[in-house]
N, C-alpha and C positions, 0 to 999 in steps of 0.2 A: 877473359873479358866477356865471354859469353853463354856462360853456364849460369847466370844470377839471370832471373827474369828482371825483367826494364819497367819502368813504368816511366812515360813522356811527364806524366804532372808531376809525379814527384824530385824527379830531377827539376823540372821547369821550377816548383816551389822552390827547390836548394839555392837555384841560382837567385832568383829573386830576393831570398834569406839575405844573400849575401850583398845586392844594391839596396837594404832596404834604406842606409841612411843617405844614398843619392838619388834616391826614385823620384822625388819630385824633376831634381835636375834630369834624370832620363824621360820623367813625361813629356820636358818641356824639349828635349831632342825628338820625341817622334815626331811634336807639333812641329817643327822643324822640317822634319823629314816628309811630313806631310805638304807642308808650305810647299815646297820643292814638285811636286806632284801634281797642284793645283795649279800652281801658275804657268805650266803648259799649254802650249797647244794644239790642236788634233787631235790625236790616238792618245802624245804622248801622258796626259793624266792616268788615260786608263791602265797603260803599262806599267806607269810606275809607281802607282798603288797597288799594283799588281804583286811588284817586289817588292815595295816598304812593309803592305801590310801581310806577307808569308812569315814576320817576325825576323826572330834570331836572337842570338845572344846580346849582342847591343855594346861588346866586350872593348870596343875601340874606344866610344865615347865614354864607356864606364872611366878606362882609364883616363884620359883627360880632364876629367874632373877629378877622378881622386888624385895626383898627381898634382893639379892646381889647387885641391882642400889640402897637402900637406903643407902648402906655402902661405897658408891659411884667407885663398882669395875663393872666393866663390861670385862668379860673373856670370853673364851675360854670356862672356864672349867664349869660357867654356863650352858653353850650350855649344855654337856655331861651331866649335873645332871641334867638338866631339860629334856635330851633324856631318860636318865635312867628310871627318874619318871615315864614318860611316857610310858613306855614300863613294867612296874612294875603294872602301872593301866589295860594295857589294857589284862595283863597275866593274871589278878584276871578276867576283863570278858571273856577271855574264861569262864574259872571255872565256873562261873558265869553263864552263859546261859544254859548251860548245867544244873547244879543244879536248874534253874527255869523253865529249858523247853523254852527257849522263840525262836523265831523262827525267829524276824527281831533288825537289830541293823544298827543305820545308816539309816535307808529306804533301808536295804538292808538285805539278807540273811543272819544268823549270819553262824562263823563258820564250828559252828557245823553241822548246815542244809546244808551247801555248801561242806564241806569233811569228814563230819562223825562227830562223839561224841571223836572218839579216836585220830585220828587225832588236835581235838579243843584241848582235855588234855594236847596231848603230844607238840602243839605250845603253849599252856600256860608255861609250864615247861618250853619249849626252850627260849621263852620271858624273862622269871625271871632269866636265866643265862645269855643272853645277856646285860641285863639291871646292871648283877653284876660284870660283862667283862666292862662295859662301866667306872661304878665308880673306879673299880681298877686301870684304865687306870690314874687317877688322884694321885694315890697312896697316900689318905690320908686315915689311918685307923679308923677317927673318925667317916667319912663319909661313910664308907663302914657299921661300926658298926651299925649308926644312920638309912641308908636304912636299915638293915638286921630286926633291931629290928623292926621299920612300919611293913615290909611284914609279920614277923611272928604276931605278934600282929593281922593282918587283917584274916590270915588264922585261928589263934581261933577267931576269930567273928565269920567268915563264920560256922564254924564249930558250935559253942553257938547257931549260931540262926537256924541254922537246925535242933539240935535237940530238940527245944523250939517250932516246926511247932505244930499246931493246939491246942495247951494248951490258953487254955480260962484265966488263973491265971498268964500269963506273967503281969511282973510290968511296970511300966513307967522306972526304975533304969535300971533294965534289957534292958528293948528296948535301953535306953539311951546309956548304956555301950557296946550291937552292932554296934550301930552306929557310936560311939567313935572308934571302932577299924576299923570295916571295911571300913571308910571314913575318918575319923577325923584323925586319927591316921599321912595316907601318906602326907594329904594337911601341917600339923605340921612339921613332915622330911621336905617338900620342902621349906617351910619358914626356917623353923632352917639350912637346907643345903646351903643357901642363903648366911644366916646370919655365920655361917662358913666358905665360898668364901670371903665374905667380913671381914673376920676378927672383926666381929662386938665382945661386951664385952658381958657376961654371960647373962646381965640384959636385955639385947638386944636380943640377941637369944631367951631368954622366951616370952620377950613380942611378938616377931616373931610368933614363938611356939602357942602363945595363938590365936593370931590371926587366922592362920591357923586352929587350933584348931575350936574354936567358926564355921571357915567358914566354915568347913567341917560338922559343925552339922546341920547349916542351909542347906547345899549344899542336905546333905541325906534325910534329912523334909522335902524339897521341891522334892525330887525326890519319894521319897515315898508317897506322895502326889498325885503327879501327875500320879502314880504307877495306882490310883484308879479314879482320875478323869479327866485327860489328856485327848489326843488327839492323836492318833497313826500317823496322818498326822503329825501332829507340834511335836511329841516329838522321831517320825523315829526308835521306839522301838516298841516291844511285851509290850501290857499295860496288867494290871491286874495280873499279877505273882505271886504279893506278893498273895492277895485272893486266887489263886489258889494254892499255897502251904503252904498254912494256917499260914502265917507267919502274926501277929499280929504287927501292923504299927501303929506312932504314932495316927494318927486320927482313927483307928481302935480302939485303947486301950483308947480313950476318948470317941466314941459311947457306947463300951462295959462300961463303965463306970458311965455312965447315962440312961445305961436300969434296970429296973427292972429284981428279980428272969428267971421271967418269959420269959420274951422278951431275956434274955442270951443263955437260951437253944435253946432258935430258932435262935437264930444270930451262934449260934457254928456248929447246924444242916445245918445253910447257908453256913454257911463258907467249910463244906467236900461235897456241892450240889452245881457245876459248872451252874447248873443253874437258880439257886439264886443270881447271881450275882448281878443283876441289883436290887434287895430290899435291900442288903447291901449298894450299892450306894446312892438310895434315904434316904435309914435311916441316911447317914451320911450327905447328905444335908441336912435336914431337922433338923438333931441335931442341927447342927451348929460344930460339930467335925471338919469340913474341915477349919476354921473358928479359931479356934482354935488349928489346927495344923499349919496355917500360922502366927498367931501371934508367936507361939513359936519360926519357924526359922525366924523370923523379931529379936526376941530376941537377939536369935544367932550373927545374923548379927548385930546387933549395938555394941555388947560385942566385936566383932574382931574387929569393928575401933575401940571402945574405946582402943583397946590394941597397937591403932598404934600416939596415943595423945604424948608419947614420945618423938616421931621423927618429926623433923621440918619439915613446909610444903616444898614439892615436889615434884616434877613430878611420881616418883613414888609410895608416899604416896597418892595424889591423883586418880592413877590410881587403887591402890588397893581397898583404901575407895570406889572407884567406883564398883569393882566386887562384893562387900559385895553388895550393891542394885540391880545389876543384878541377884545376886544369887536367892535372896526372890522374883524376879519377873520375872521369866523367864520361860516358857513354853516348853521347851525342856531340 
């Protein structure tokens, strides 16, 4: 993953390619996301233009819409669930940065580095009540229910896998079931939220559900991944985190699992000595673990289209089938 030079725009164009038939509905989320921003007040406008406008993928609300265009509704109130989501993602990285320490987001100062650690918490917190101000705004209780449950579900992850930092004895189940919550979990809500806009049947929501589901496990593989052997130019974060708070990733938990007695105790010793970093790396190239943690979210990703075989081809079964391949391939 890191022997091809990167280029930020080109990837940026690819992803673009692929919202180009819901880009008006994604414009009409950032004005969204904006509104959210402006009707503060104090500091908080400045801060939270701060983090609306550092960008991102915009991956949550993409879903929501496409998920409510396969039921063939295109609303309003898309727009708002997919602002919701979106502001529900980026309340967990405040949190987020601050628990990992990490210093850039965006190619850009995180938060916390730019107004303090107390200040990131307490816009995290504000983020999560306007994203729950947005869905109310819609006044379906189902929907309200379905985001509440993702967000707490994500915060026991965050919270599991914190306190699972440096244990050499995490499973694969374990990593799996972090992953599940702190990822998997929201991209699920935003398909099922979708598919609730659209009045779609039970059977339809699941299969929704799953997709999401599958895509959010590949989404976290691949970020965690790239966590260790990325590119801080192409991926416009603080790399290396996970290693540095001993948090055991899936390609970590498949090196550790092809070392011998021996080689464990010094990979656990590497792991709390920031500057061993770089023999952790080549051990994992060399295993072939990095190798193997991409096949797994390729897995992922093929299980979410399989879950979208139901729904007759169209434009936006196409366009999803298409983020499941940029998910497994993409350098940021």
């Amino acid at each position: 993953m890191t022997t091809k030079p990167v280029n930020r725009q080109q990837e940026q164009a690819k992803l673009e390619d692929l919202y180009q038939s819901i880009f008006p509905y994604l414009l009409q989320t950032e004005r969204a996301l904006q509104d959210v921003a402006t009707r503060g007040k104090g500091m908080i406008p400045e801060i939270v233009q701060y983090v609306v406008q550092a960008g991102g993928k915009r991956l949550r609300p993409a879903l929501v819409v496409l998920s409510a265009q396969l039921g063939g509704t295109q609303t309003d109130d898309a727009i708002t669930v997919g602002a919701a989501s979106e502001l529900i993602h980026l309340a967990t990285l405040m949190h987020d940065d601050i628990v990992d320490r990490a210093s850039l987001r965006h190619q850009k100062p995180t938060a916390a580095v730019e107004f303090g650690d107390d200040v990131a918490i307490l816009l995290g917190d504000y983020l999560y009540v306007e994203a729950f101000s947005l869905l109310s705004s819609i006044n379906d209780p189902v929907l309200i229910e379905l985001f509440a449950r993702s967000t707490r579900t994500m915060c026991q992850g965050e919270i599991n896998q914190v306190k699972r930092r440096f244990q050499l004895d995490l499973t694969l189940a374990e990593y799996l079931s972090f992953i599940d919550n702190k990822t998997a979990t929201l991209m699920a809500a935003c398909m099922r939220g979708g598919a609730r806009l659209a009045r779609l049947s039970s059977d339809q929501a699941t299969a929704l559900g799953h997709y999401g589901y599958n895509l959010g496990m590949a989404f976290q593989i691949i970020d965690d991944t790239l966590d260790l052997v990325g590119e801080e130019a192409a991926t416009g974060k603080t790399l290396r985190t996970d290693l540095a708070n001993g948090k055991l990733t899936l390609p970590l938990i498949y090196l550790r699992d092809k070392l011998g007695a021996a080689d464990r105790e010094r990979f656990l010793s590497y792991l709390k000595d920031p500057e061993s970093v770089s023999r952790i790396i080549d051990w994992l190239k060399e295993s072939g673990a990095i190798r193997e943690g991409l096949r797994q979210a390729s897995n992922f990703a093929h299980q979410a289209q399989g879950a979208l075989h139901s729904f007759p081809a169209s434009s936006p079964r196409s366009s999803l089938n298409a983020i499941a391949d940029y998910i497994v391939t993409r350098t940021r």
